[in-house]
KEVOFI-290183 format. One record per residue (C-alpha): residue in three letters; x, y, z. Coordinates in steps of 0.05 Angstrom, whole numbers, plus 5000, padded with zeros to 4 digits. Example, Ala and Ser with C-alpha at 12.3 -4.5 7.8 and 13.67 -1.06 7.14 Angstrom:
2
ALA524649105156;SER527349795143;
This chain:
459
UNK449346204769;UNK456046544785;UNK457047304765;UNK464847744743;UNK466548164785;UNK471748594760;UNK476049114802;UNK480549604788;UNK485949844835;UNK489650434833;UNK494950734880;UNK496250554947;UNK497449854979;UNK492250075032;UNK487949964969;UNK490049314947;UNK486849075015;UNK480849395007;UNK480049074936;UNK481648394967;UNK476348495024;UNK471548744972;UNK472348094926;UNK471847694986;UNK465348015011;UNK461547894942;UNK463247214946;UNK457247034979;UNK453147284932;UNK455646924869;UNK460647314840;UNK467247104818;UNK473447484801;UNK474847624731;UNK481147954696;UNK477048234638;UNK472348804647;UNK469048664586;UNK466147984620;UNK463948354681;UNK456948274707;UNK459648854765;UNK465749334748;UNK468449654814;UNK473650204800;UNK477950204867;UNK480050924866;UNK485951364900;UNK486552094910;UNK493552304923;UNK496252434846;UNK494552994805;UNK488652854763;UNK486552304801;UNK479252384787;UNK480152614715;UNK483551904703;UNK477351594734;UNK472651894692;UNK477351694632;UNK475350974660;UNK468751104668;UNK468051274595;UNK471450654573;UNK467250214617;UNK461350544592;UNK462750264520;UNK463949604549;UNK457049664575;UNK453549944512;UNK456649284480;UNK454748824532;UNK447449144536;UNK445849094463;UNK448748264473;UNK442748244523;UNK447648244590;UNK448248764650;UNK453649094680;UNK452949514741;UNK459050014752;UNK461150264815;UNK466050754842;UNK470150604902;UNK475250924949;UNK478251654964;UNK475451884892;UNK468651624908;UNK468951974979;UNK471652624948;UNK467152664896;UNK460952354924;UNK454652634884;UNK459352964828;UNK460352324799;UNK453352224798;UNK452652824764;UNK457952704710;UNK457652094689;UNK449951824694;UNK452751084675;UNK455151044752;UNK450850544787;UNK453550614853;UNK458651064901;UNK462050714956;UNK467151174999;UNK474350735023;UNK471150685084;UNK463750445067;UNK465949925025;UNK462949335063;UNK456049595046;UNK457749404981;UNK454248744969;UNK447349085006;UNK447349654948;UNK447649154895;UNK443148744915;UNK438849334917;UNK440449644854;UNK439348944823;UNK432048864859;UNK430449614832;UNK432349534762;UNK428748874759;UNK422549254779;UNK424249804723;UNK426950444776;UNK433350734749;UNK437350694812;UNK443750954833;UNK446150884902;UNK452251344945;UNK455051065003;UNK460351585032;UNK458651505110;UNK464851495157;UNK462650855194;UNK470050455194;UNK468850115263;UNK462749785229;UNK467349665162;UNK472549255209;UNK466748975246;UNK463748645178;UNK469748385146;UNK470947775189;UNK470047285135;UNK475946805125;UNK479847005052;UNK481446565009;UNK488146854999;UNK492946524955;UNK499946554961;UNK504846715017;UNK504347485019;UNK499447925054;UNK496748605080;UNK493348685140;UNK489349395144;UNK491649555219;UNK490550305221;UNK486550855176;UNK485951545176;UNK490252085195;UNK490352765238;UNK497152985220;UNK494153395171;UNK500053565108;UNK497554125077;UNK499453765014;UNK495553105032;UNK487453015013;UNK487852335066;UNK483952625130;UNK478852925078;UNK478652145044;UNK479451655092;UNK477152055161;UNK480452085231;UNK485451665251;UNK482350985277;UNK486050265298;UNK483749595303;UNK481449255365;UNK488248805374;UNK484348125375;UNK481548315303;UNK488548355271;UNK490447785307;UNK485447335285;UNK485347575208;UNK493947415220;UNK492646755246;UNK486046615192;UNK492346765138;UNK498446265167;UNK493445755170;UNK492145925094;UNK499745835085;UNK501746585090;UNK508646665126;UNK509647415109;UNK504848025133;UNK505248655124;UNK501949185163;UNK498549645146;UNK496350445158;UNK496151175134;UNK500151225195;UNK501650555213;UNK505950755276;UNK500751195304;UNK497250435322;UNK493650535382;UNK489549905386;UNK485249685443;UNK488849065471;UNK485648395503;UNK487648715565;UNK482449235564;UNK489049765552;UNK491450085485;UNK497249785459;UNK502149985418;UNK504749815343;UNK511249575383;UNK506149145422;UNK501948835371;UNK508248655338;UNK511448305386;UNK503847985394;UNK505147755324;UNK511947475331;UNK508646975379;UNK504146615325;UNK506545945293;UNK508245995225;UNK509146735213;UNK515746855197;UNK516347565170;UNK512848195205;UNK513248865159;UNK509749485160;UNK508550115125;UNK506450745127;UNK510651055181;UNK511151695198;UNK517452105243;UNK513152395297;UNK511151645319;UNK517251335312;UNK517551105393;UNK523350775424;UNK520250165441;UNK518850065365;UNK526550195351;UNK528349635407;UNK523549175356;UNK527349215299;UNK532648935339;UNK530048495389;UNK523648135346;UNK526547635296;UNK521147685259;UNK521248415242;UNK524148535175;UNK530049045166;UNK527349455128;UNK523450105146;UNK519350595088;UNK520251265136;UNK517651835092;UNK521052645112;UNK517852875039;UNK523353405038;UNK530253625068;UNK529154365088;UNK526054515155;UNK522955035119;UNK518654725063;UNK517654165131;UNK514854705164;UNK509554965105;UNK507254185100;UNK506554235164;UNK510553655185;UNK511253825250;UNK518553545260;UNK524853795229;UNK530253515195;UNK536153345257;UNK529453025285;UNK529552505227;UNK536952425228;UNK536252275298;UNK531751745291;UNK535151365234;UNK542451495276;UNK537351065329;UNK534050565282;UNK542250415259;UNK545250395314;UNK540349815336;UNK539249455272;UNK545349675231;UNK542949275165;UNK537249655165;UNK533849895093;UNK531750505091;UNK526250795040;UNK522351475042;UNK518651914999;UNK520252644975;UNK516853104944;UNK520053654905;UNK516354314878;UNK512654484931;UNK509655184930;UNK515455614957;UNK521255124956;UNK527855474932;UNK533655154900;UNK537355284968;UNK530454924998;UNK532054294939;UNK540054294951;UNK537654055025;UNK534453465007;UNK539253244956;UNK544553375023;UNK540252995064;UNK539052435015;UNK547352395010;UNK547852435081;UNK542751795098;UNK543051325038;UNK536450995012;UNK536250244991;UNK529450514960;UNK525351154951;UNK519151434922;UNK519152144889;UNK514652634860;UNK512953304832;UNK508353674877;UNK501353614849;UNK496653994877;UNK489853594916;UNK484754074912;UNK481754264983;UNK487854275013;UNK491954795042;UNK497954794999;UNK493654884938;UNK492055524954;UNK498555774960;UNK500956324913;UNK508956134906;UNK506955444858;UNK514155304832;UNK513555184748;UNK512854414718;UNK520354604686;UNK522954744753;UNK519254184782;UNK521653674731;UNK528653884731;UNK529153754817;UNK525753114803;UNK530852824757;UNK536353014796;UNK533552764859;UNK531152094811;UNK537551994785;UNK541652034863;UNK535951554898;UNK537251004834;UNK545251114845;UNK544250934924;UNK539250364903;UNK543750084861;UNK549850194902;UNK545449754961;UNK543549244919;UNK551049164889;UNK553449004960;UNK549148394970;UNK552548054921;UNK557047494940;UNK552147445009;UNK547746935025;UNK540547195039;UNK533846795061;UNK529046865001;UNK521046865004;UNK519946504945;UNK513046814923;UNK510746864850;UNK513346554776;UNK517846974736;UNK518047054663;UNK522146444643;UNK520945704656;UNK522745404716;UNK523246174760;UNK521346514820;UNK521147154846;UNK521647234915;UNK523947754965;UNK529947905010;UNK529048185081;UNK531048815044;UNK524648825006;UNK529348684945;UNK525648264884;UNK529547604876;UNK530047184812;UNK532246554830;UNK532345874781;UNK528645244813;UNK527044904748;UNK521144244760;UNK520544514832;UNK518045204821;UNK510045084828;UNK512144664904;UNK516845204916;UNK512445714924;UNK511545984994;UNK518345745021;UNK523546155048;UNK530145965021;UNK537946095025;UNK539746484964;UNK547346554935;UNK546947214903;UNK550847284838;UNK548347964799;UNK544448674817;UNK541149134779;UNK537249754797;UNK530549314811;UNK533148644828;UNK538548054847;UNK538747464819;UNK541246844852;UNK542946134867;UNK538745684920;UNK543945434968;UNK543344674963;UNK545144265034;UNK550343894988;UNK552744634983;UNK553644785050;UNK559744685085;UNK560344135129;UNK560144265205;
């Protein structure tokens, strides 16, 4: 009889292929994916670390699934609960302690023991032992090892976990406490779960890693390769015909992965290049290790080569120390590069990291103020970038229904959201890339008209 499985993801994309992988490894034993928690024979809360409160917002969860349960124990049904990810691995036995209705603990990077501890927990219970099982090993060659398993992924879009970890150490940043050292995939592993996808139909991946350019795979060759490597590797495979990835950081940006934005086809423009903050001296307290003309430099680079490229980043503003001559910077430096997107926050701070600690925490007022400003100047450039591509032609990925009848939503090599018309088509549509008349922007998105060969003029 088939079992609901129900998973909630929060945060990162890096998460959104773990809770893929995880659905795809309880397959096997009977369980299906459901939408509806309150349906769920297994609840798996897919948990992130990096915003404030994170774990107080799981235990919020927790409660709430714990009612579901108390309703679906006195129907005469089970539900097991388990936590997963950089919560689960932070927390460990806490959330044990706190909230007794936790069946299991499963770190990011023991997830593919997963369908072992249920089966166990299910074998206990049925013999009367109140069980509860915490997995929070750092074993993530044996995680990439396990999950070999052909997906059964639907639709045209998808991640591929490259890289975890990280040893930059931010002293704002829980990730090297969460998800461990920094590790890569054997190249022949990402290759094959690439190739497993475009023969599933997928014709856009996305790569993906804490530090996605710090890639230092062992290659078929016997020799590590680079992310510039593997890409081009990728490039080579029939069928794929977009190449992203994301998280990048400055300190790997190499040259030969510059020359790829320019010289692989394949290779989206558009790079998410994160400097957090504008003044080499807040840089210096998150210890960054790079400084702000070193960024500039790289983007002057990454331009000069592929001089459509999009740029996004992230900021942070608040952090303990920064001045309003410290803020002024990045609002200068945001002026002075020019975002097509950006992601911005207050500084929260993660406890067991350095920055916590700090005495100089700049006030929630303060904090909020910077943000809005900084908020309202990244949605001015976004807007201003998406403006310009109207009246251009642009190849769409066509990947998803929109809200009305007869539309799709794809995506531009810019990483732009699309809304495009296709009327009787739009379920064979799907999964194409198309040429894409585009007629209005907003902040978010174009809209557009496909470019019929009637509408093309004639050679």
């Amino acid at each position: 009889m088939k079992r609901k499985l129900y998973i909630k993801t929060y945060g990162c994309q890096m998460n959104v292929y773990d809770t893929e992988r995880m659905a795809e490894l309880m397959a096997p034993d009977g369980f299906v994916v459901t939408e509806e928690p309150s349906d769920a024979d297994l609840v798996v809360l897919n948990t992130c670390h990096i915003r404030e409160k994170a774990a107080e917002k799981v235990y919020s969860d927790i409660g709430r699934m714990r009612a579901l349960k108390d309703r679906r124990a006195r129907a005469g049904k089970d539900m097991m609960i388990a936590v997963a990810g950089c919560v689960a691995q932070a927390e460990g036995e806490e959330i044990i302690r706190r909230a007794p209705v936790v069946d299991m603990v499963v770190g990011p990077q023991t997830y593919h023991r997963l369908p072992v501890m249920v089966r166990e927990t299910t074998r206990r219970r049925a013999a009367g032992e109140r069980v509860r099982l915490v997995e929070t090993e750092f074993t993530i060659e044996e995680k990439f090892a396990r999950l070999q398993r052909p997906s059964d992924k639907k639709g045209p879009a998808a991640f591929v976990t490259v890289q975890e970890g990280c040893d930059k150490f931010c002293t704002f940043c829980v990730v090297p406490y969460t998800r461990g050292a920094e590790f890569s995939r054997p190249v022949a592993q990402v290759v094959a779960e690439t190739e497993r996808l475009v023969r599933q139909g997928v014709v856009e991946i996305t790569l993906l890693g804490q530090n996605v350019n710090a890639f230092h795979g062992e290659g078929p060759d016997g020799k590590v390769w680079s992310l510039a490597r593997l890409i081009r590797r990728l490039a080579e495979i029939d069928g794929l015909a977009r190449i992203r990835y994301t998280t990048s950081h400055p300190r790997d940006m190499d040259d030969d992965l510059i020359a790829v934005h320019a010289e692989v086809e394949t290779c989206m423009p558009y790079l998410h290049l994160p400097i957090q903050s504008g003044s080499d001296r807040v840089l210096a307290a998150m210890n960054r290790r790079h400084k702000v003309d070193d960024y500039r430099r790289i983007i002057d680079r990454l331009r000069e080569k592929r001089p459509d490229l999009a740029l996004s980043g992230d900021f942070i503003v608040g952090f303990p120390g920064e001045t309003d001559a410290d803020f002024q910077a990045t609002m200068d430096l945001v002026r002075a590069v020019g975002y097509a997107q950006a992601y911005s926050f207050k500084y929260s701070a993660r406890p067991g990291t350095p920055a916590a600690e700090e005495a100089d925490q700049v006030g929630d007022e303060v904090k909020a103020e910077r943000l809005a400003a900084l908020q309202a100047l990244l949605a001015e450039q976004q807007l201003a970038f998406n403006r310009a591509t109207v009246g251009r032609r642009l190849p769409v990925l066509l990947e998803k229904p929109g809200r009305r009848a007869g539309q799709l939503v794809g995506r531009s090599p810019y990483m732009q959201a699309v809304h495009v018309m296709v009327g009787n088509e739009a379920d064979a549509a799907i999964g194409a890339i198309v040429e894409v008349a585009i007629t209005a922007a907003g902040p978010h998105s174009l809209e557009g008209d496909i470019v019929r060969a009637s509408d093309r003029p004639a050679a």
